[in-house]
TORROFI-739514 format. One record per atom (N, C-alpha, C): residue in three letters; atom name; x, y, z. Coordinates in steps of 0.2 Angstrom, whole numbers. Layout:
BEGIN
   nuro   marvex       u       v       w
    Ala       CA       X       Y       Z
...
This chain:
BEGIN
   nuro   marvex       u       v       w
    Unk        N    -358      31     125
    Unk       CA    -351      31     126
    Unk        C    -349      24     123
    Unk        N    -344      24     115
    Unk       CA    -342      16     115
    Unk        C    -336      16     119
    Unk        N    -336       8     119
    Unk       CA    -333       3     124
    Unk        C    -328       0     119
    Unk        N    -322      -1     121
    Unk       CA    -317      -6     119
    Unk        C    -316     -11     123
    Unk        N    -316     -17     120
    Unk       CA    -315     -21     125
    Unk        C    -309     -27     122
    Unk        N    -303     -28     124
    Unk       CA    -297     -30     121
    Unk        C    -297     -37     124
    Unk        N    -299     -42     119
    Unk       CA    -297     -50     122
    Unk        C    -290     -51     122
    Unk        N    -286     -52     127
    Unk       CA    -279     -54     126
    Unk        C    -281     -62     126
    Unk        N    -273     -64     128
    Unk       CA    -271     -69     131
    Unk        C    -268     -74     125
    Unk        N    -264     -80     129
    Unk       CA    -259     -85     123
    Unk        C    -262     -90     117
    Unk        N    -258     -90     112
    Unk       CA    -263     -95     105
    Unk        C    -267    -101     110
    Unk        N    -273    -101     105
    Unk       CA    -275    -106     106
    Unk        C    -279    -107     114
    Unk        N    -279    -101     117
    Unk       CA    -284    -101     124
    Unk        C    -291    -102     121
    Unk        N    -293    -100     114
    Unk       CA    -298     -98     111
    Unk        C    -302     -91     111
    Unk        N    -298     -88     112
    Unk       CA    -297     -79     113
    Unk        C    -302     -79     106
    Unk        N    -298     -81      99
    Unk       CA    -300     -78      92
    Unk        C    -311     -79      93
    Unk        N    -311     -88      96
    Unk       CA    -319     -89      97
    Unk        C    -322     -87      99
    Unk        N    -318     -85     106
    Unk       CA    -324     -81     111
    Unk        C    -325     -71     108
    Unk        N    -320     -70     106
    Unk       CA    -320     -61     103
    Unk        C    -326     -63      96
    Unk        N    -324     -67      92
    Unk       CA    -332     -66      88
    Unk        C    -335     -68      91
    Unk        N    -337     -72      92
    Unk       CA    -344     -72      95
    Unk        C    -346     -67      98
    Unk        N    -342     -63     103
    Unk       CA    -343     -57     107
    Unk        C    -347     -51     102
    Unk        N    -344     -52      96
    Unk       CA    -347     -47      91
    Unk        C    -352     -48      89
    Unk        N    -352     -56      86
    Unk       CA    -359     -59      85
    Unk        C    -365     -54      86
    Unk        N    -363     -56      92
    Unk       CA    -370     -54      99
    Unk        C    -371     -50      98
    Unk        N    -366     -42      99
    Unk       CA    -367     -37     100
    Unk        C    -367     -33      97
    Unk        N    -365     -34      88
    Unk       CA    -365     -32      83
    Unk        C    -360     -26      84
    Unk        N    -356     -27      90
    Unk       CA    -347     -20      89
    Unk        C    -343     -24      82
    Unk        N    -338     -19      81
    Unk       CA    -334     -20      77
    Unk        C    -329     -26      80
    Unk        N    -326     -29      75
    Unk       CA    -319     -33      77
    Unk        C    -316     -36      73
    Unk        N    -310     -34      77
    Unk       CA    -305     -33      74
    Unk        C    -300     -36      77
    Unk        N    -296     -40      73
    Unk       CA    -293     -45      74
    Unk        C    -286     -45      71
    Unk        N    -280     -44      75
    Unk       CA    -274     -43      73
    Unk        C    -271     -47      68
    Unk        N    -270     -53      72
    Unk       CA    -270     -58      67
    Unk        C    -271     -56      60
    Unk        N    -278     -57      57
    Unk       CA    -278     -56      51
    Unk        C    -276     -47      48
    Unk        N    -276     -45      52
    Unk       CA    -273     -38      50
    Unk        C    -266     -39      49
    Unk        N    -261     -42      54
    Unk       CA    -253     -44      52
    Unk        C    -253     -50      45
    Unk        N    -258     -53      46
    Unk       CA    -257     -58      39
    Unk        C    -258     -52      30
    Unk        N    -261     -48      33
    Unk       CA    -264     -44      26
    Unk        C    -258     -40      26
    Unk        N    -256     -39      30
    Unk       CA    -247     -36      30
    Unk        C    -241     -39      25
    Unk        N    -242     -43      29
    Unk       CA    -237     -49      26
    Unk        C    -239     -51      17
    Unk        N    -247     -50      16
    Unk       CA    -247     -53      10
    Unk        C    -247     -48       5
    Unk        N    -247     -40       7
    Unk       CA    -247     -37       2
    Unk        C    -238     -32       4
    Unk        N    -237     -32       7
    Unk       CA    -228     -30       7
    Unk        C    -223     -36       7
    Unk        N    -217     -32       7
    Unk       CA    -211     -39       8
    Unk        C    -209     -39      14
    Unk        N    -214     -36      19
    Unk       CA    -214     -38      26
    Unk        C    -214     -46      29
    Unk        N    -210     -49      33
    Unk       CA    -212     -55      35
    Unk        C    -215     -53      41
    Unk        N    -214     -60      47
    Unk       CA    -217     -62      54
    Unk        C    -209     -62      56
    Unk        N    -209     -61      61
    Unk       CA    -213     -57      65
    Unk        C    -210     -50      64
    Unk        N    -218     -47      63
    Unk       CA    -219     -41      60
    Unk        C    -217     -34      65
    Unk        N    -217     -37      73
    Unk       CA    -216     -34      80
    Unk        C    -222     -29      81
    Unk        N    -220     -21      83
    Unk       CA    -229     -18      83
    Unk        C    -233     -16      81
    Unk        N    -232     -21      74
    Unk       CA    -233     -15      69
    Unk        C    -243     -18      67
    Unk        N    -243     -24      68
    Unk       CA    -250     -24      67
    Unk        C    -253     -24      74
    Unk        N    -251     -23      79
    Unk       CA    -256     -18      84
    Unk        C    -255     -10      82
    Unk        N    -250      -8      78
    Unk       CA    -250      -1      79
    Unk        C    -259       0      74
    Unk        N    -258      -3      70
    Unk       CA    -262      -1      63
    Unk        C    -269      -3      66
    Unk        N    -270      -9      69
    Unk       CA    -277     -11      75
    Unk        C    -279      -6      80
    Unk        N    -274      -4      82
    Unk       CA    -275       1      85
    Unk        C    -281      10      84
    Unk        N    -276       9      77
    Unk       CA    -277      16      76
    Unk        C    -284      16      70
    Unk        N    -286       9      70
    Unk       CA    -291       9      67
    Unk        C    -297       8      73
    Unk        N    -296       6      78
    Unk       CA    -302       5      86
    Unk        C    -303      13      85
    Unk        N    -298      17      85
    Unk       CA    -299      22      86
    Unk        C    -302      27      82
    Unk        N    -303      28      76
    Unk       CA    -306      28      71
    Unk        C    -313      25      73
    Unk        N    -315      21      73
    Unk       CA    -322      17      75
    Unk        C    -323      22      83
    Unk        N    -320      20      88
    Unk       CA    -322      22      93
    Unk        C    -323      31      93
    Unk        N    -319      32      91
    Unk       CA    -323      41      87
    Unk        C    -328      40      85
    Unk        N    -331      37      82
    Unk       CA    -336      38      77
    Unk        C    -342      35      82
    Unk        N    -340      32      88
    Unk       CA    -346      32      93
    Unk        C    -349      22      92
    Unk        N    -345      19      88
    Unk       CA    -344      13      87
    Unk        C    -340       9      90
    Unk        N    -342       5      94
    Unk       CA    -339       0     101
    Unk        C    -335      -7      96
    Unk        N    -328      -8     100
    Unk       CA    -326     -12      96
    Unk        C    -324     -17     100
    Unk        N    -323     -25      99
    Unk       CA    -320     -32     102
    Unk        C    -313     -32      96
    Unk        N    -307     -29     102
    Unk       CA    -301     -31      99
    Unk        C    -296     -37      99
    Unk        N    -295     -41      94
    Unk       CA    -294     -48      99
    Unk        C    -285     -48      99
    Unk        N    -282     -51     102
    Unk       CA    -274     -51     100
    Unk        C    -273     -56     106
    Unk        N    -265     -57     106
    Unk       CA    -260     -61     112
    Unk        C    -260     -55     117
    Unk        N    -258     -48     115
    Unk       CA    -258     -43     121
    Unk        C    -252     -44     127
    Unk        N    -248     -48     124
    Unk       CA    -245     -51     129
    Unk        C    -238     -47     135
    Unk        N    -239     -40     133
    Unk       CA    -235     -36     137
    Unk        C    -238     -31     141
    Unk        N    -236     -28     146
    Unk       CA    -237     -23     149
    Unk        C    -240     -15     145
    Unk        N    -234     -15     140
    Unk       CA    -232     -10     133
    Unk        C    -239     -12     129
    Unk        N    -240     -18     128
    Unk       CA    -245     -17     121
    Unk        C    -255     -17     129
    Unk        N    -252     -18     130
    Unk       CA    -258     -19     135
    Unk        C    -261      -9     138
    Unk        N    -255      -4     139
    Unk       CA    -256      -1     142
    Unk        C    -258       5     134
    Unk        N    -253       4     128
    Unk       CA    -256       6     123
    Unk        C    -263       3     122
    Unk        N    -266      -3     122
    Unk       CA    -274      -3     121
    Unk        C    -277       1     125
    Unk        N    -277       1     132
    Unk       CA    -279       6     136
    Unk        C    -281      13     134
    Unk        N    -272      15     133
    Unk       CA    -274      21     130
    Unk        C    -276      25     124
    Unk        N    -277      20     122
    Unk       CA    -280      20     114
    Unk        C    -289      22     115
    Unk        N    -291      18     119
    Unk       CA    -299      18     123
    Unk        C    -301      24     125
    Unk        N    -294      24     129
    Unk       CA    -298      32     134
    Unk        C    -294      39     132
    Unk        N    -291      38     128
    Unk       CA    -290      45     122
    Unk        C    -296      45     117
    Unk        N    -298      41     120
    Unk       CA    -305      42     111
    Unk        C    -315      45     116
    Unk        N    -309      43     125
    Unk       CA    -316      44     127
    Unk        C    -322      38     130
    Unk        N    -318      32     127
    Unk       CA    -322      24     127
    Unk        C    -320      25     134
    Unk        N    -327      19     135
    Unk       CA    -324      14     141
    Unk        C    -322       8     140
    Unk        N    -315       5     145
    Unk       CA    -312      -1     141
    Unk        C    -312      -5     145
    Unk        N    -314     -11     143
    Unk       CA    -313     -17     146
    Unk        C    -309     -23     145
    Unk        N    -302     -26     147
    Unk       CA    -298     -28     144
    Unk        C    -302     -35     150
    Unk        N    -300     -40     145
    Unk       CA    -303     -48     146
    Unk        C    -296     -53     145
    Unk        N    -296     -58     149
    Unk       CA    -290     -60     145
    Unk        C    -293     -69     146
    Unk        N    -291     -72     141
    Unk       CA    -294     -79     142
    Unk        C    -287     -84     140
    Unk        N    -290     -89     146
    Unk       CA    -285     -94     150
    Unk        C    -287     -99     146
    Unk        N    -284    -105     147
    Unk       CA    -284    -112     147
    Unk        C    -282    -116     154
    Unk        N    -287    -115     158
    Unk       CA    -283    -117     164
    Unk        C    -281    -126     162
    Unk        N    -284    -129     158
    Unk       CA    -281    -138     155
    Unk        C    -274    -137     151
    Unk        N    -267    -140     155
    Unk       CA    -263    -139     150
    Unk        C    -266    -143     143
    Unk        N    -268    -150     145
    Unk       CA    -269    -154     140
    Unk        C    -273    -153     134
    Unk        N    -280    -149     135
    Unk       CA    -282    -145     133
    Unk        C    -280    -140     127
    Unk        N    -276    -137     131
    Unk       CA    -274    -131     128
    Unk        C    -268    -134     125
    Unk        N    -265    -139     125
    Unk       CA    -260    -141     121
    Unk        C    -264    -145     112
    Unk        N    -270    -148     115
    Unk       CA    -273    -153     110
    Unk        C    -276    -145     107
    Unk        N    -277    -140     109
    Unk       CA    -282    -137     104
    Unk        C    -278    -133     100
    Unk        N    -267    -134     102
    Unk       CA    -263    -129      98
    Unk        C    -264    -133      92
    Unk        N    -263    -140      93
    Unk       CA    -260    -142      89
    Unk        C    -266    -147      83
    Unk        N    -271    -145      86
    Unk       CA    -278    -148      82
    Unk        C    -281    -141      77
    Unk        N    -280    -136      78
    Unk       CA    -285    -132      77
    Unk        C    -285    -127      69
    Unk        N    -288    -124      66
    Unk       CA    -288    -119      63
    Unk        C    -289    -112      63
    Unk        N    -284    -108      61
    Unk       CA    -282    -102      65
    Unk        C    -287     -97      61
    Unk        N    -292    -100      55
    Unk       CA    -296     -96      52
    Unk        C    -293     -91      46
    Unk        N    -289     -90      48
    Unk       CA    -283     -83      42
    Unk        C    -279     -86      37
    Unk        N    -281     -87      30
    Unk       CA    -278     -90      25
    Unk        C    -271     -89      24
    Unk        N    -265     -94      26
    Unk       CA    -259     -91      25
    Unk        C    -256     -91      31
    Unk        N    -258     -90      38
    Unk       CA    -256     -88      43
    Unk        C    -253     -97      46
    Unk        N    -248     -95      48
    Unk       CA    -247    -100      50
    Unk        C    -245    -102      59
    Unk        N    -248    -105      63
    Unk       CA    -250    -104      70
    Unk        C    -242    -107      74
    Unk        N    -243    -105      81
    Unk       CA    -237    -104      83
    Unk        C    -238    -113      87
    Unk        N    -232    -116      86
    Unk       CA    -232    -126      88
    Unk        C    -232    -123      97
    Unk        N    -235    -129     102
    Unk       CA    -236    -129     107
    Unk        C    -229    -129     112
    Unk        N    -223    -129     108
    Unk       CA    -218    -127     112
    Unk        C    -217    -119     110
    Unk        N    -217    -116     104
    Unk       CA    -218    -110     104
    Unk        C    -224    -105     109
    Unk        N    -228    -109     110
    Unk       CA    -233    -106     114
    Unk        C    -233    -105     123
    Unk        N    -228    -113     124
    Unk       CA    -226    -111     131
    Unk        C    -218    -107     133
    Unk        N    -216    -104     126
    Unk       CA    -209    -103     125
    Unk        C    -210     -94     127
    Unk        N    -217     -95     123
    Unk       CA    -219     -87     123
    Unk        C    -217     -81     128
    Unk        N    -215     -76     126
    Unk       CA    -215     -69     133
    Unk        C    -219     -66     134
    Unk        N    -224     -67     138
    Unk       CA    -230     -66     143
    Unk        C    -229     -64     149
    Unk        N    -230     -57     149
    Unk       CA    -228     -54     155
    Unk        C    -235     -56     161
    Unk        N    -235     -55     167
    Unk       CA    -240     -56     173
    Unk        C    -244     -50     171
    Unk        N    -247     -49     171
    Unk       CA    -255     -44     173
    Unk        C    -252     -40     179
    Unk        N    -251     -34     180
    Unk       CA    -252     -31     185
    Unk        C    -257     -27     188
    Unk        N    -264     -27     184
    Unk       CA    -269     -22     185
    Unk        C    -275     -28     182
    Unk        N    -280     -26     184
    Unk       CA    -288     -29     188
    Unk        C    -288     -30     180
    Unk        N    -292     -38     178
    Unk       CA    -295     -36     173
    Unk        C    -299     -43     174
    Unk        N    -303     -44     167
    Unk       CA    -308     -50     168
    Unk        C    -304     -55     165
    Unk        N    -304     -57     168
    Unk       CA    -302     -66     167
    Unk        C    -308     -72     165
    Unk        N    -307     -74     160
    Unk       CA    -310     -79     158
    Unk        C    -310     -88     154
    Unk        N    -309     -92     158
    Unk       CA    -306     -98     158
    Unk        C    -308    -103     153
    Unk        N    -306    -104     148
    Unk       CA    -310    -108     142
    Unk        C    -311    -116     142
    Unk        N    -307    -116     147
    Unk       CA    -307    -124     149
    Unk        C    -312    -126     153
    Unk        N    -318    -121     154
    Unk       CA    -322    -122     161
    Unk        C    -330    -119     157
    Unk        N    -329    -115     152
    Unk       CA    -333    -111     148
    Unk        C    -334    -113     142
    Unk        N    -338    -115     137
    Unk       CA    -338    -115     129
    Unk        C    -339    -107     129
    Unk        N    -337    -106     120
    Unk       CA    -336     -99     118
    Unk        C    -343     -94     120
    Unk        N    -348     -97     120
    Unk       CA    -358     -95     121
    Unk        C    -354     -91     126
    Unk        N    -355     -95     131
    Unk       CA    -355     -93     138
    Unk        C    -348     -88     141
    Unk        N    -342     -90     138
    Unk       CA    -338     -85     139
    Unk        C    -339     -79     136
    Unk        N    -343     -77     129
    Unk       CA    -344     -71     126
    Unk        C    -349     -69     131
    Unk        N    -353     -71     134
    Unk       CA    -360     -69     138
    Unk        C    -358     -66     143
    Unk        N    -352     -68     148
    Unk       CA    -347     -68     153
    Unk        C    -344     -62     151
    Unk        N    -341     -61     146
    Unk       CA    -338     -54     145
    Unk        C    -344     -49     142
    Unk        N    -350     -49     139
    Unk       CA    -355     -47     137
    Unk        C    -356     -44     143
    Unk        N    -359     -47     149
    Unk       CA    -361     -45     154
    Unk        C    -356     -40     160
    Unk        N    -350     -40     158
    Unk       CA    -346     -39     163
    Unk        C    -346     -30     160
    Unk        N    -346     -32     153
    Unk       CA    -348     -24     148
    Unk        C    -353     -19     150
    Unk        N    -358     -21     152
    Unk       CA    -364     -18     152
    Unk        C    -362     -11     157
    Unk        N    -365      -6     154
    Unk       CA    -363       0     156
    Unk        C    -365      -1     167
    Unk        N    -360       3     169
    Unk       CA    -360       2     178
    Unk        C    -359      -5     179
    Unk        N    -357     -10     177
    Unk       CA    -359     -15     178
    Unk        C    -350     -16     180
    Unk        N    -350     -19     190
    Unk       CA    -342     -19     192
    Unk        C    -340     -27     191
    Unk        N    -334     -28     189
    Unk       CA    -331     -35     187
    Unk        C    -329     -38     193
């Protein structure tokens, strides 16, 4: 049975780090929104913000993979209820099992030094400043998922942590 497993959570927690790596290891597919919206952007006269339109297309490509019996790390911000319960069920329409992870920066400071130090990887994209990030609309969680704090874990170890959390029967 594949496995979806959607890293949510706000820029710069290190979500993008710990989702490759996660693939790294486990040789799933990954798919990362981010570069999916900037490939948007560079081949239409679409700009940012695009709204759902590069989850709609992430999505429907997990899905395609996840048919094909091929497990996917989808990485995004996720940052609603609405795109959260669409990942969901994007998974368990195809028959996956999902595991949504969401990773933290419990260090503001931290997590403030890595908005404004860092490389977003995606040629072009331009990364959201660390007042946009606490400005952000980020609804609460209201359903059980893994939580994983980057401020307390390097990327190894958080990908290993949701690695494990994966493993078939295996309760979080």
């Amino acid at each position: 049975m594949p496995l979806l497993i959607v890293v949510g959570g706000l820029p710069a927690t290190g979500k993008s780090t710990v989702a490759a790596e996660l693939a790294r290891r486990t040789g799933w597919a990954f798919l990362r929104v981010d570069t999916i919206e900037q490939a948007i952007v560079g081949a239409t006269p679409l700009t940012q913000p695009l709204g759902p339109v590069g989850y709609v297309v992430a999505r429907e490509v997990a899905a395609d993979l996840l048919r094909t019996g091929v497990s996917v790390v989808a990485e995004c911000v996720n940052p609603l209820a609405v795109t959260r319960d669409a990942w969901r069920a994007t998974g368990l329409g195809c028959g996956a099992r999902v595991l949504e992870a969401e990773i933290v920066c419990s260090d503001a400071a931290e997590h403030r030094r890595r908005a404004e130090t860092r490389d977003v990887g995606v040629p072009g994209l331009e990364p959201p400043s660390w007042a946009q990030i606490v400005a952000r609309e980020y609804e609460p969680w209201t359903r059980d998922r893994l939580v994983v704090d980057t401020a307390r874990l390097p990327a190894g170890e958080a990908a290993a942590v949701i690695e494990a959390a994966a493993a078939p029967g295996r309760r979080r």
